[in-house]
C-alpha angles and dihedrals in degrees: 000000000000115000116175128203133215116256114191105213112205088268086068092240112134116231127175133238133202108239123239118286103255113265112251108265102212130046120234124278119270116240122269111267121258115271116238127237109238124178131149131285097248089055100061089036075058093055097049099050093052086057083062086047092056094039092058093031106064092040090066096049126099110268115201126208138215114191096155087120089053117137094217084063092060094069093064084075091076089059106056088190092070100090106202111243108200114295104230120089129194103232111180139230109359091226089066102037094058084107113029121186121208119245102226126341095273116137098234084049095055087048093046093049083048087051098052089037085057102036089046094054096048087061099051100044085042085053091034089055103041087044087052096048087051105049087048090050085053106045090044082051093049093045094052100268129273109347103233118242095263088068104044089059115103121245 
């Protein structure tokens, strides 16, 4: 319904004016809620224990080793007699190169055993982490996910 109401303008001549259309009176409703992921229990056991799979699994694997960029191989430049064999070495498991001796004093020898030592150590901190990452998503999904803050507060 459309009322209209009388303005004086400073001539002293009425004119009318429509109101204000009315405020809403309710505020919009608020999204669904999330809906949970529930599986079952085996499942994120399952999860977990594949995080311990990975975790021993890629400590066991090869790990290869560039070391061509290594600062210890420049110096070869200054002795024109060195010739340079490739600079990539096969190390092993990454569990048993985590401390790498040097076969003789060579150059080439010191830079392969920092390589492996590196590279060995990459692995194992990457399968560490991931494993990690797993096992956590499983127990929180065994024990029912995240409490809320309300019952984390103490009584």
């Amino acid at each position: 319904m459309l009322r209209r109401s009388p303005v004086t303008s400073g001539a002293g001549t009425e004119t009318t004016r429509p109101d204000p259309p009315p405020e809403p009176a309710s505020s919009p409703a608020p999204p669904p809620p999330r809906p949970s992921v529930t599986l079952p229990k085996r499942v994120w056991r399952a999860i977990s224990v594949f995080g311990l799979f990975l975790v021993v699994t890629l400590s066991v694997l090869p790990v290869g080793a560039r070391f061509g960029d290594d600062p210890l191989l420049r110096l070869r430049e200054l002795n024109p007699e060195l010739s340079p064999p490739s600079p990539t070495a096969e190390c092993g498991a990454a569990v048993g190169s985590l401390d790498v001796q040097p076969l003789d004093t060579s150059l080439f020898e010191v830079a392969r055993a920092r390589a492996c030592e590196r590279a060995a150590r990459r692995r194992v901190y990457g399968s560490v982490a991931a494993g990690a990452i797993l096992v956590m998503i499983g127990l929180l999904g065994t024990r029912g996910g995240i409490p809320s803050p309300a019952r984390l507060r103490p009584n």
